[in-house]
Structures are given as structure tokens and as C-alpha cells.
C-alpha angles and dihedrals in degrees: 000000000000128000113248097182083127104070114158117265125272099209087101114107095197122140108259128202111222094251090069095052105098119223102157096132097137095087096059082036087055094042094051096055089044086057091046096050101050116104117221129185103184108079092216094057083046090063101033079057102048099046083046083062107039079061089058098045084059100044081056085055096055092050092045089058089043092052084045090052094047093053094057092055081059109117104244102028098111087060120094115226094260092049080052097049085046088055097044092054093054097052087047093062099040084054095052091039092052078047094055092044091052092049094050087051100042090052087044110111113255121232112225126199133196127198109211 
């Protein structure tokens, strides 16, 4: 498992899409139960082990704020569900009525001319 306590910085306030945004959070997840579930019987590899694993519980941690710092660079966060739904609405109709514009034109008669 590598160490991922250098994480880029979150101080840029750079739109993000929602594929950059990093949420891989299942392999230190994984790493941190399999620490938990092995059986030692020597103290010292107890507490090799659970210090191995409190580092890990933190690592999580980091990449849990920097998750959190990468979803608020998302387009569209600062806006409450109703405010979405608003929005949503209004791009909706533009959308049908540039529909309906394309069909009329598309039905329209052409005028052909011809150069002789």
C-alpha cells in the first residue's frame, strides 16, 4: 500500500468535473480491516500493528478532507436542491423550445434557386 500523505494541495480554486474528483477511498479502507483482523501473538507485533493502522486511520482522514476540498470546487455546489431543480427547469424549456425551432425549420419549404 502506498502512502498517499502527499496529496496535492487544495488551495486551487479551479472548477473541477466530477470524474477528477478522487473518492477511492476502498483500498486504505481495505488495508486498515486487514490490519484489524490479523491475529498476533507476539505484543510487540500488536503494537507495531496498531500503530500501522492508526497511520492508516489517519491517511483515510487526509483523503477524506481532500475529497471534501475537491467537491467544493464542483460547478453547481453552492446551489441548494431547489435552486438546482429551478435551474434545471429552465434549461429544460430552452432545450424543447430550441427543439421546437429546429423542427419548424426543418419542415419550412426550401427555396431553391437555380443559375442558368
Amino acid at each position: 500500500m502506498e502512502n498517499n500523505t502527499d496529496l496535492p494541495e487544495s488551495n486551487n480554486f479551479t472548477p473541477l468535473s466530477v470524474q477528477e474528483v478522487d473518492v477511492d477511498f476502498l483500498p486504505i479502507v481495505y488495508e486498515i480491516i486487514r490490519s484489524v483482523e490479523r491475529d498476533f501473538h507476539d505484543n510487540s507485533a500488536k503494537a507495531r500493528e496498531s500503530q500501522d493502522c492508526s497511520q492508516k486511520v489517519l491517511e483515510l482522514q487526509k483523503k477524506f478532507d481532500y475529497a471534501r476540498a475537491q467537491i467544493r470546487r464542483l460547478p453547481g455546489i453552492e446551489y441548494n436542491k431547489q435552486d438546482q431543480i429551478k435551474q434545471f427547469e429552465v434549461l429544460r424549456a430552452q432545450l424543447q423550445l430550441k427543439r421546437d425551432l429546429l423542427q419548424k425549420y426543418r419542415n419550412m419549404c426550401s427555396f431553391e434557386t437555380s443559375f442558368k
